[in-house]
C-alpha positions as a printed Julia matrix, in Angstrom:
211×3 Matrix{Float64}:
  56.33  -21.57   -97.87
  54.42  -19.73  -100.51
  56.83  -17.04  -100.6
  59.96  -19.71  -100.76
  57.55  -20.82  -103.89
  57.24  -17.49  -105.61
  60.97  -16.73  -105.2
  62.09  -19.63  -107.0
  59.98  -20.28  -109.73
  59.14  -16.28  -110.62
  61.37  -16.44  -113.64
  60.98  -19.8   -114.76
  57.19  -20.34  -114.8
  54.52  -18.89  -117.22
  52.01  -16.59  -115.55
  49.27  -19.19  -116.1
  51.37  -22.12  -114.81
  52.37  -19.84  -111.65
  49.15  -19.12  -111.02
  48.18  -22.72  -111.12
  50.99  -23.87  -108.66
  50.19  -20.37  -105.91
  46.65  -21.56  -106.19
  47.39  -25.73  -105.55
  50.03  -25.0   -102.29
  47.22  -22.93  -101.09
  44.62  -25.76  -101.08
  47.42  -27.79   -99.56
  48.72  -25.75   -97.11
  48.21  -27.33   -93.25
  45.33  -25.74   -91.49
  46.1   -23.63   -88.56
  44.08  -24.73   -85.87
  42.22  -21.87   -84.56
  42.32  -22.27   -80.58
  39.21  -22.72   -78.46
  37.32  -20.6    -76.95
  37.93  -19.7    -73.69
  34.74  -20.67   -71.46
  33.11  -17.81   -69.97
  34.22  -17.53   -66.08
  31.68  -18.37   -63.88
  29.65  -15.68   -62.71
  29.19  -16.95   -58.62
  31.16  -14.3    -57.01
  29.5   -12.01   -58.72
  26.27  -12.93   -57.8
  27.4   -13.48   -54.33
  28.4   -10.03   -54.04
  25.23   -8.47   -55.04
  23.31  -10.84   -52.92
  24.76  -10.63   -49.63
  23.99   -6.41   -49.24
  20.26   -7.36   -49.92
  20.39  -10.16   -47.8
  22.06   -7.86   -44.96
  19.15   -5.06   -46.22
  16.42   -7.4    -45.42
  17.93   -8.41   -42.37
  17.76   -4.8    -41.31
  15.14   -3.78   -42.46
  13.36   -6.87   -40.85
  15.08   -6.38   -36.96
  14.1    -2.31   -37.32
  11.8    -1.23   -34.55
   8.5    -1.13   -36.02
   7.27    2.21   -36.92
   5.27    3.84   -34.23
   1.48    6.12   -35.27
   2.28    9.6    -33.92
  -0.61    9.86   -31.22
  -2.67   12.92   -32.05
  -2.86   15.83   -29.79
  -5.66   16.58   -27.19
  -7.91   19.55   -28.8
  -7.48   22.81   -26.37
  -9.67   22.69   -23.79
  -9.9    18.87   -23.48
  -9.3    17.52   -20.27
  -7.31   14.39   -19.96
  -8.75   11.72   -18.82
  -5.34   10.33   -16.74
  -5.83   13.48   -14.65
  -9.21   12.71   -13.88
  -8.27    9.59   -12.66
  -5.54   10.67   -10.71
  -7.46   13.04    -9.22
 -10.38   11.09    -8.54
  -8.08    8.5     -6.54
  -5.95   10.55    -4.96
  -7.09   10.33    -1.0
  -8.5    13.72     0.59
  -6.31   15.62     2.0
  -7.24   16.86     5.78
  -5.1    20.23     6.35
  -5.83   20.02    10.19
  -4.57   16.56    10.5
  -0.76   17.52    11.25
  -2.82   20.22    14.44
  -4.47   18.79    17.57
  -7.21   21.88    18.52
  -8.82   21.62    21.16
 -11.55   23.38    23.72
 -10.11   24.87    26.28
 -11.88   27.2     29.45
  -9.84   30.17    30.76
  -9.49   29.78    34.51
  -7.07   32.87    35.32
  -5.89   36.16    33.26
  -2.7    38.0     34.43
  -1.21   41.18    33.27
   2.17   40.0     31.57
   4.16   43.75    31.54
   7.74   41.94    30.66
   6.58   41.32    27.05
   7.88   43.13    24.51
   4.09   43.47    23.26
   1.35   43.94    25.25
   0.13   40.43    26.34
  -2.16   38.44    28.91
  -1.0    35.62    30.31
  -3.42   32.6     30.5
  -4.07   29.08    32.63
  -6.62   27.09    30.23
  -7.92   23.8     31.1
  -8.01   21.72    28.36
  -9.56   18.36    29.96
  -8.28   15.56    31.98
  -6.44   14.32    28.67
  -3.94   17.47    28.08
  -4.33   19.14    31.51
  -4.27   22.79    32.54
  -1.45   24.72    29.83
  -0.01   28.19    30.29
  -0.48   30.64    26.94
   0.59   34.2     26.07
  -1.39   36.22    24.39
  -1.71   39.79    22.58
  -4.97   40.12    23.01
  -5.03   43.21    24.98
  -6.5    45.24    22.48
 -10.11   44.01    22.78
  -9.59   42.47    26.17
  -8.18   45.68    27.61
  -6.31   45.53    31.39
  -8.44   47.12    33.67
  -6.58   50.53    35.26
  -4.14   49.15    33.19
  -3.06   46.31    35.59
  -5.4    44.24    35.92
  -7.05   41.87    33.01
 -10.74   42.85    32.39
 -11.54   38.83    33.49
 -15.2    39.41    32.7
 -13.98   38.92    28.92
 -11.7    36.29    29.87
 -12.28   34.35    33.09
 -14.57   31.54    32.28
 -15.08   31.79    29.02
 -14.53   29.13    26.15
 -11.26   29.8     23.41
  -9.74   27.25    20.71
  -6.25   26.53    20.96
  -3.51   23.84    19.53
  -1.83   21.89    22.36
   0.99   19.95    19.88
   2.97   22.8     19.43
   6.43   22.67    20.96
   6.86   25.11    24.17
   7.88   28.75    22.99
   9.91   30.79    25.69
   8.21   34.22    25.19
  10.74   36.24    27.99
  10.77   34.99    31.09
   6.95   33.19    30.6
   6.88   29.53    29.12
   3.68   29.4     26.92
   2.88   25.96    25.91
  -0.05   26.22    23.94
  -1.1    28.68    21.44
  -4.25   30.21    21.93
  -6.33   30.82    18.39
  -7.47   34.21    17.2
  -8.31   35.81    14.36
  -7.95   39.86    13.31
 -10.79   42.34    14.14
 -10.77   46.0     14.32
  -7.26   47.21    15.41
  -6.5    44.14    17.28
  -7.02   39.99    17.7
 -10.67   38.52    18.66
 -10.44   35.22    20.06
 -12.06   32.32    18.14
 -14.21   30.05    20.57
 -17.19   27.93    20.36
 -20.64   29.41    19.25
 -22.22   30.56    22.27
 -25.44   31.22    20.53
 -26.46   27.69    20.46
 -28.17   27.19    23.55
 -28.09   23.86    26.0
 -25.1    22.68    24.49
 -22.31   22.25    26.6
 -18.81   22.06    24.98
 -16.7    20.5     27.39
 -12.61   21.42    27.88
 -10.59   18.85    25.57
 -12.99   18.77    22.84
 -11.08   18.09    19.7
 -11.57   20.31    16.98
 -12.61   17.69    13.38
């Protein structure tokens, strides 16, 4: 509108009456309404967002397994006391309980020439609760065969010897030994291991269990 003014009246108007009229359609010239302002959007999601991972953080952090004190190592050289315990309750141990032993009294040595080694065969009675059991035995080194056939029964005949009668029967050629007759090394050949014969007026009786 102002320009529509200025076109039309340019050449007709004196500069101080133009100026007059520019400066009146300007003071009466609509106002332009400036448009609102747009509210700020609200900030909820936002905030929601950021809130949720801590939540989720605490969450964790609150279910997590609770930190556990490293226990310190024993010192070398200290003995734990567990294994004390252990040991301490542990029942004892007999290594003779799985072997019935018992006294036994030669009643007859025979020359036993089939055997691959030299052996005596024996008839021990153990007592009325095992009974009389057969044995062969390399024992002919200290309990030499007299003239080479016959067993030197002085040694033998009579005499007290240890031996374990739970054994299963062993086929030793064409003997059957069914118990085994206890001896221990000595010299170049076995000693038999019997009851202390130095203790005198005690009478160890066939079937004695060994304990």
């Amino acid at each position: 509108m102002l320009l529509q003014l200025f076109r039309s009246h340019t050449l007709l108007l004196a500069p101080r009456t133009l100026l007059h009229q520019i400066m009146t359609a300007a003071t009466n010239a609509p106002t332009v309404p400036t448009p609102a302002s747009t509210p700020a959007k609200a900030t909820t999601p936002a905030t929601t967002t950021s809130a949720t991972p801590a939540t989720a953080a605490t969450t964790t952090s609150a279910n997590a397994a609770p930190a556990t004190t490293p226990t310190a190592a024993p010192e070398p050289g200290t003995k734990c006391s567990k294994s004390k315990s252990r040991r301490a309750a542990a029942p004892a141990i007999d290594p003779l309980a799985g072997l019935d032993v018992r006294v036994g009294r030669i009643l007859s040595a025979e020359p036993y020439p089939e055997a691959r080694r030299p052996a005596i065969k024996l008839r021990v009675d153990f007592g009325p609760e095992i009974g009389i059991k057969k044995s062969s035995a390399q024992i002919t080194a200290h309990y030499a065969l007299e003239d080479g056939l016959t067993p030197n029964e002085e040694k033998l005949v009579g005499t007290l010897v240890l031996g374990v009668v739970n054994l299963p029967p062993r086929q030793i050629g064409k003997f059957m030994s069914e118990v085994l007759v206890l001896g221990v090394p000595g010299g170049d050949g076995v000693v038999l291991v019997r009851p202390d014969p130095a203790v005198v007026g005690v009478d160890v009786q066939p079937g004695a269990k060994l304990y």
